[in-house]
N, C-alpha and C positions, 0 to 999 in steps of 0.2 A: 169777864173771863180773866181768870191769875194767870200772869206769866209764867212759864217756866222754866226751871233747872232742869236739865237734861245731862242726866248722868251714864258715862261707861262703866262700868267698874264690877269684875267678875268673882270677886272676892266677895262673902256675903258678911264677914265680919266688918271689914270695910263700909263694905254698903250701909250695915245699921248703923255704923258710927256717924255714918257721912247725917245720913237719914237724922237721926238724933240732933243731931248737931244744927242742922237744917230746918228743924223744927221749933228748934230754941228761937233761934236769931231771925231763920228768914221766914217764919210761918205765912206771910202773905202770898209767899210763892209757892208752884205747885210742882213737888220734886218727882221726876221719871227718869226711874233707875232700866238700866239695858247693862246684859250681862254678855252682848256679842254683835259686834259692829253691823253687820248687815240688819238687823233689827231698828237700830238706834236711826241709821242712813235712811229707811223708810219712814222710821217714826217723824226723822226732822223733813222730809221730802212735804211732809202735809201740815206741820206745825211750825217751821221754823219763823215763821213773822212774831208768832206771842214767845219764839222763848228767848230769852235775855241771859242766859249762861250755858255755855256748853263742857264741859270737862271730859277727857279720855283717859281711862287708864293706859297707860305705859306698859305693862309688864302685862298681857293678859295670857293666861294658861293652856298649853299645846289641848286642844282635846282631838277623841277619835272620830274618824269618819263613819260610813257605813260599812266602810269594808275593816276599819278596827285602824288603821292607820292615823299615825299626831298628825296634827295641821295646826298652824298659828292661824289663828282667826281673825288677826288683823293684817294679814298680808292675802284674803281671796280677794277674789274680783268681788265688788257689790254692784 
């Protein structure tokens, strides 16, 4: 089983670059990209023994709810 890269990062030009980049150098590992913390928080809830790097973006982008209203996605409850 490859370890993982477990990545935040909601920017998708980012992401490829990260992705690219990640492929060059660390190809033995297996990169999982998350575009919004409550996702990511699950994903590591059942995998975090194999993965060996975590990153979070900083700056991620207000989006709308259901009722149309911004929310910062890194400040809900998970």
């Amino acid at each position: 089983m490859a370890m993982k890269i477990v990545i935040l990062e909601d920017n998708a030009d980012r992401r490829e670059a990260m992705r690219e980049c990640l492929q060059d150098r660390f190809y033995h590992f297996e990169a999982v990209f998350f575009d919004e913390p409550a996702a990511l928080v699950e994903y590591l809830r059942a995998h975090l023994p194999e993965t060996a790097v975590i990153s979070l973006d900083h700056d991620l982008e207000l989006r709308p709810d259901h009722e149309g209203r911004l929310i910062d996605p890194g400040t809900n409850d998970i």
